[in-house]
N, CA, C and O of each residue as an XYZ file, in Angstrom:
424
protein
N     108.616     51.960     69.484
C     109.959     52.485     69.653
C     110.124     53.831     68.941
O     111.074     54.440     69.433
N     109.464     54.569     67.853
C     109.269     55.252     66.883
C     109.262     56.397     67.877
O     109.988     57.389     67.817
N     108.299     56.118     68.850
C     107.642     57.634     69.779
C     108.637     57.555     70.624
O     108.820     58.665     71.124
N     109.634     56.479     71.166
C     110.359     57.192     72.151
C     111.858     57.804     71.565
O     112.686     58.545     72.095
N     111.812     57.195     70.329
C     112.581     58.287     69.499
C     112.452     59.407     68.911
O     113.306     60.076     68.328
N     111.711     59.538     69.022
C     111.072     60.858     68.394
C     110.918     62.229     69.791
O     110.943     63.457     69.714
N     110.735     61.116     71.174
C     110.260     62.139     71.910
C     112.406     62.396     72.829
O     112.673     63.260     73.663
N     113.265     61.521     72.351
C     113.960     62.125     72.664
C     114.730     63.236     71.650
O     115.469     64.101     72.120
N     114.416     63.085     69.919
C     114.859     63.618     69.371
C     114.253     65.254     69.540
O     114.844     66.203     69.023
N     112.888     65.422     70.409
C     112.548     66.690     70.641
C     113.390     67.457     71.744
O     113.866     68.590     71.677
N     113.461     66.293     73.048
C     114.473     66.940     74.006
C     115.786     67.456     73.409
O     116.354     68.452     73.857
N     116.273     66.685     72.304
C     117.752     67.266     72.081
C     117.677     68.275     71.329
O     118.679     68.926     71.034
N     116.070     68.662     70.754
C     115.905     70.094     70.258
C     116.135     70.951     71.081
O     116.786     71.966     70.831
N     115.608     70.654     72.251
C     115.551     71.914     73.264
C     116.945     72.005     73.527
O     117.535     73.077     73.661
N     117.449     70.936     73.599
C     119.258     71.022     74.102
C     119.581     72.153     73.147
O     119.458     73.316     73.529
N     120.008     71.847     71.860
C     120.385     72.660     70.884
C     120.221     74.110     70.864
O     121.126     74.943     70.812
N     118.660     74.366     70.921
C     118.114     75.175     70.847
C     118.629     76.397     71.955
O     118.767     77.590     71.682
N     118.837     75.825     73.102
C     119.170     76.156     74.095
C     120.764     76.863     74.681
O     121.207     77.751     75.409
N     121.329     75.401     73.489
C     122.929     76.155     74.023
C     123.329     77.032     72.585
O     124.262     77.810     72.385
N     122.577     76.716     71.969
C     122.709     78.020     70.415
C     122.451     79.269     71.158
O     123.487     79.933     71.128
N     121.450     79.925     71.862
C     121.070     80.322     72.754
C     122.591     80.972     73.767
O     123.219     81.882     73.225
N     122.881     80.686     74.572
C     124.124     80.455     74.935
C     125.730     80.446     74.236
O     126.792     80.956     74.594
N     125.439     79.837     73.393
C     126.901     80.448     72.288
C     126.855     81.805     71.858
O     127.749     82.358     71.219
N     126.247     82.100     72.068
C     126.385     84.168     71.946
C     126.723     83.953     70.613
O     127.839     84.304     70.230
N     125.809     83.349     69.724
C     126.312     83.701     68.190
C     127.287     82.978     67.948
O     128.159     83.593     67.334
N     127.602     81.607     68.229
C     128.501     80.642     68.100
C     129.941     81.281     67.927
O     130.669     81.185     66.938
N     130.251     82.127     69.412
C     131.633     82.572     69.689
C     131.690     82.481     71.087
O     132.086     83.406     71.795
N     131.181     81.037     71.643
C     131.806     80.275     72.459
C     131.801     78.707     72.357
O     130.950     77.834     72.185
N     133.233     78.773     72.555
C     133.660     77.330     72.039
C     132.785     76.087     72.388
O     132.510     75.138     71.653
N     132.400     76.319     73.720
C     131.989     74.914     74.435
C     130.195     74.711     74.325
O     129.477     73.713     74.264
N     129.965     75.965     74.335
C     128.068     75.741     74.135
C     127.976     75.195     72.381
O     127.256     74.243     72.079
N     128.573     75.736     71.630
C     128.532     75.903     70.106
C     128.799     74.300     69.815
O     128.232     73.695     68.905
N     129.937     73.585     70.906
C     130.047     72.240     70.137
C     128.987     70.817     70.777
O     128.880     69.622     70.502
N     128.150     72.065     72.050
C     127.171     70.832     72.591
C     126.154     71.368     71.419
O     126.193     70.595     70.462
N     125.630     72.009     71.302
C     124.726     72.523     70.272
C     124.957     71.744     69.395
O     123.962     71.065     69.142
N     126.121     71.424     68.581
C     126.157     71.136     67.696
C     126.299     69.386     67.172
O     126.328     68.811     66.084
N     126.372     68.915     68.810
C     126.415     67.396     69.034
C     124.764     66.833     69.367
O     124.143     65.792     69.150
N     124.487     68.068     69.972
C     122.821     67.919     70.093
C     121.770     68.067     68.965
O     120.623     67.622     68.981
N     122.370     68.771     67.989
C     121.572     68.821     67.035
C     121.653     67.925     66.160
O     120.722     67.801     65.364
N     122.990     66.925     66.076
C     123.268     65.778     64.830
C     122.488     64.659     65.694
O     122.111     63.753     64.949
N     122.199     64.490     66.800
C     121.310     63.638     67.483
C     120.063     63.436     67.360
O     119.508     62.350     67.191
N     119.350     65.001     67.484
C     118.101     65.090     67.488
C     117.747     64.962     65.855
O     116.626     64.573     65.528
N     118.711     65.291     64.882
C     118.160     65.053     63.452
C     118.022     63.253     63.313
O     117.122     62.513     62.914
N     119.253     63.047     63.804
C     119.005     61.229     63.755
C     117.950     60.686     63.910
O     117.330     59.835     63.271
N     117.722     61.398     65.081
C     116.973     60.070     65.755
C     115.418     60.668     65.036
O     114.512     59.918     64.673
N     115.396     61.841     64.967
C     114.113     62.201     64.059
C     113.790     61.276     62.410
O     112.749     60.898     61.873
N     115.175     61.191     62.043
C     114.845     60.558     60.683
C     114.909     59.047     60.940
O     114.426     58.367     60.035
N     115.475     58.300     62.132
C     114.670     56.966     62.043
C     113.599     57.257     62.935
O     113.312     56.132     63.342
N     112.784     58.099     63.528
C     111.394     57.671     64.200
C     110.501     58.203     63.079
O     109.284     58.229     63.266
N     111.150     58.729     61.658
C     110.003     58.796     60.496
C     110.203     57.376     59.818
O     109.228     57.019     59.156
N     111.149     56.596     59.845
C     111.246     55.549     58.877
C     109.600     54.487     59.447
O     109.319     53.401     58.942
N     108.795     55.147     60.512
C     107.773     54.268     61.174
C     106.889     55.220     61.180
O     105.842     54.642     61.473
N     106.702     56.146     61.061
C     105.980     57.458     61.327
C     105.569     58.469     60.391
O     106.520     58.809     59.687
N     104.430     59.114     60.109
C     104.019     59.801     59.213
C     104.793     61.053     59.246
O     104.913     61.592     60.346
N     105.404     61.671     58.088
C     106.024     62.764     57.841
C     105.269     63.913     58.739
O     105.919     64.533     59.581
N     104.214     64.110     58.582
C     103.799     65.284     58.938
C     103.969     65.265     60.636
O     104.613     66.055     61.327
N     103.315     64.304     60.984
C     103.070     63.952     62.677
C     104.429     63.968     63.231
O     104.606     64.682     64.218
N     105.479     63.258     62.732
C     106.565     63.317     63.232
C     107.327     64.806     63.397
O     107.541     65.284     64.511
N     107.678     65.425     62.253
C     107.619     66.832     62.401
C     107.035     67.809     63.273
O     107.683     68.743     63.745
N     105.933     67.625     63.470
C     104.772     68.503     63.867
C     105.300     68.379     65.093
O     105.726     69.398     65.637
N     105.368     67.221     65.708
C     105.450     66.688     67.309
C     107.027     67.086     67.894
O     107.243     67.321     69.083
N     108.070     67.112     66.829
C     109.270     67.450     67.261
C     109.615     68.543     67.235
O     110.561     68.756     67.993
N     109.097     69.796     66.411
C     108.815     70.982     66.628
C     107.897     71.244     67.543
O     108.151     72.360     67.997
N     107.032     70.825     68.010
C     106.387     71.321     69.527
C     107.364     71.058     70.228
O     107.893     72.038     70.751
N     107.970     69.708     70.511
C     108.330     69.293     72.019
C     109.741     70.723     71.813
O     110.112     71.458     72.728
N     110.083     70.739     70.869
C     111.366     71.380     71.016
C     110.336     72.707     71.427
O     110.642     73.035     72.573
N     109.490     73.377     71.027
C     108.939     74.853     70.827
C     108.591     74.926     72.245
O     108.676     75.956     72.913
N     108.228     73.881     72.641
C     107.109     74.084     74.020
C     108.188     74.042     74.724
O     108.332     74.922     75.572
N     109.615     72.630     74.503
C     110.675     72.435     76.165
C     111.293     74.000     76.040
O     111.473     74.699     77.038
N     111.617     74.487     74.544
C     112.611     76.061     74.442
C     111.857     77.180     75.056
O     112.476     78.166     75.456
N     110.210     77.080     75.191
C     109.588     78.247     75.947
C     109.751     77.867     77.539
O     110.262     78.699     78.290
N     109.346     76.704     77.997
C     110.100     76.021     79.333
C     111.490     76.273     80.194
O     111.854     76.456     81.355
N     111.960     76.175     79.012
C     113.569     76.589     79.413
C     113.785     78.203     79.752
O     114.351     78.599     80.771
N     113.337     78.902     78.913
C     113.232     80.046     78.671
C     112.559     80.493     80.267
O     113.157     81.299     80.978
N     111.646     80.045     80.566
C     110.820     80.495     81.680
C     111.612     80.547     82.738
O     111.888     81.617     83.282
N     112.220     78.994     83.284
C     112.848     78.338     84.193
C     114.215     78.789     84.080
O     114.489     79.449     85.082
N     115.269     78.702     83.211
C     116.427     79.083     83.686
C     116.736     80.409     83.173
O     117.645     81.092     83.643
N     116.145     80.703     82.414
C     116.525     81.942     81.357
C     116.066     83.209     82.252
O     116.711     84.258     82.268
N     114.944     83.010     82.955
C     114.154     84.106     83.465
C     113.118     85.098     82.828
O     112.611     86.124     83.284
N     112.940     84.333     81.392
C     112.050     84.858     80.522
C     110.496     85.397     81.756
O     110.305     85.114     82.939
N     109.701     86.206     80.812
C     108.776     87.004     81.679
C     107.583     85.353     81.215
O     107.797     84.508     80.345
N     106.425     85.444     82.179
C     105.956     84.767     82.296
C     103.956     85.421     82.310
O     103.344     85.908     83.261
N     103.435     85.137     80.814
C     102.477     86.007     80.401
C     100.985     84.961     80.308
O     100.903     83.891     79.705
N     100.219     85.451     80.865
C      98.838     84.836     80.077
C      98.828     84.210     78.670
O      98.539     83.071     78.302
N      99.197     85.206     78.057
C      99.039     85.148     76.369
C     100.084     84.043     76.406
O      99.722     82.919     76.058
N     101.266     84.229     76.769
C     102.274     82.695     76.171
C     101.741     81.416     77.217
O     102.081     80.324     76.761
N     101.417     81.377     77.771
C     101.268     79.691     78.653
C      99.669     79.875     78.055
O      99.397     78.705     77.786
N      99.025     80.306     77.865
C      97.828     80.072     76.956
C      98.347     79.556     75.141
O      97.725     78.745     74.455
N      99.279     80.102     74.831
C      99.909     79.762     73.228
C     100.485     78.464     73.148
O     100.331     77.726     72.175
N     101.162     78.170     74.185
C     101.743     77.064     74.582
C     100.917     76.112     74.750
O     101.130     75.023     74.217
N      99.814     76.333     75.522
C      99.131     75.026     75.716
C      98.159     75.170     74.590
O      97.112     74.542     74.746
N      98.258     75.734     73.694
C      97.668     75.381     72.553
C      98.480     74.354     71.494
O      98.169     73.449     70.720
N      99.793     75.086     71.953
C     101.026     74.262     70.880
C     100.709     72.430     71.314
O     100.626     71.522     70.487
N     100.558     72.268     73.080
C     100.563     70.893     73.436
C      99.285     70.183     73.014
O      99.320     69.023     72.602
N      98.141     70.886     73.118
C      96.752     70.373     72.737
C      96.975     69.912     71.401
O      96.652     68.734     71.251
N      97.551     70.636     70.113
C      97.878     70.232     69.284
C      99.070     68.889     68.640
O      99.105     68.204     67.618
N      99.745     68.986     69.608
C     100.634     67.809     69.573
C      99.635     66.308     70.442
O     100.158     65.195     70.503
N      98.776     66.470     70.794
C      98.607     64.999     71.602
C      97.378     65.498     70.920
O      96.637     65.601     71.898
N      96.684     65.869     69.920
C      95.640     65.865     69.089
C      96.377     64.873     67.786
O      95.744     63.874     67.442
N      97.532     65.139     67.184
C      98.108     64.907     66.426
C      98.663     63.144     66.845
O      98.455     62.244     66.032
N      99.174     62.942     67.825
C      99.364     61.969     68.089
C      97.969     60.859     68.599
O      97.924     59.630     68.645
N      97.329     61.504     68.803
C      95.897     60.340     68.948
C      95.012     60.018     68.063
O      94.040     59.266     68.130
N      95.709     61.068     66.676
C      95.087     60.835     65.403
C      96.243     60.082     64.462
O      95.958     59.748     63.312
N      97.250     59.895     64.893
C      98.260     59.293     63.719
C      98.006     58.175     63.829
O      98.855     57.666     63.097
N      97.207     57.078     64.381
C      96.894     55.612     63.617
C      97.947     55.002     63.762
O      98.113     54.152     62.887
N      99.335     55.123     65.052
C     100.087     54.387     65.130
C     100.476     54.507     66.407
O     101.364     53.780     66.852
């Protein structure tokens, strides 16, 4: 149960991440208070999928999913440019997260 908390507490990174993003500097009302409902979520649920989970791995894995879904997002709705060098960085970020998870012993 640990990992599927953990792997939604990464999606609600990207949420956050995303409408912070979108609040233009938290001077719009309505992105600023999903941001800010998304982020008391994703901390939750991060600190019970460590009460089962190694500090480091848990971290590690919720900063990718958020790093990797916020470059995703970025690509897909944002219209960010789309480079060798970043989807090569990226799939280094993921190699490292399911390296990390096939070594955490849980």
């Amino acid at each position: 149960m640990a990992w599927l908390y953990l792997g939604v507490a990464g999606l609600l990174e990207v949420v956050w991440a995303s409408f912070m993003k979108e609040s233009e500097g938290f001077t719009r009302l309505v992105p600023t208070a999903i941001m800010a409902v998304a982020m008391i979520g994703s901390f939750w649920l991060l600190a019970v999928a460590m009460r089962s989970l190694p500090l480091g791995t848990a971290y590690a894995i919720w900063t990718g999913i958020g790093a990797v879904g916020a470059f995703l997002v970025g690509i897909v709705v944002m219209g960010e440019p789309v480079t060798a060098g970043r989807l090569f960085s990226a799939a280094l970020l993921l190699a490292g997260m399911v390296g990390l998870k096939l070594t955490s012993g849980h």
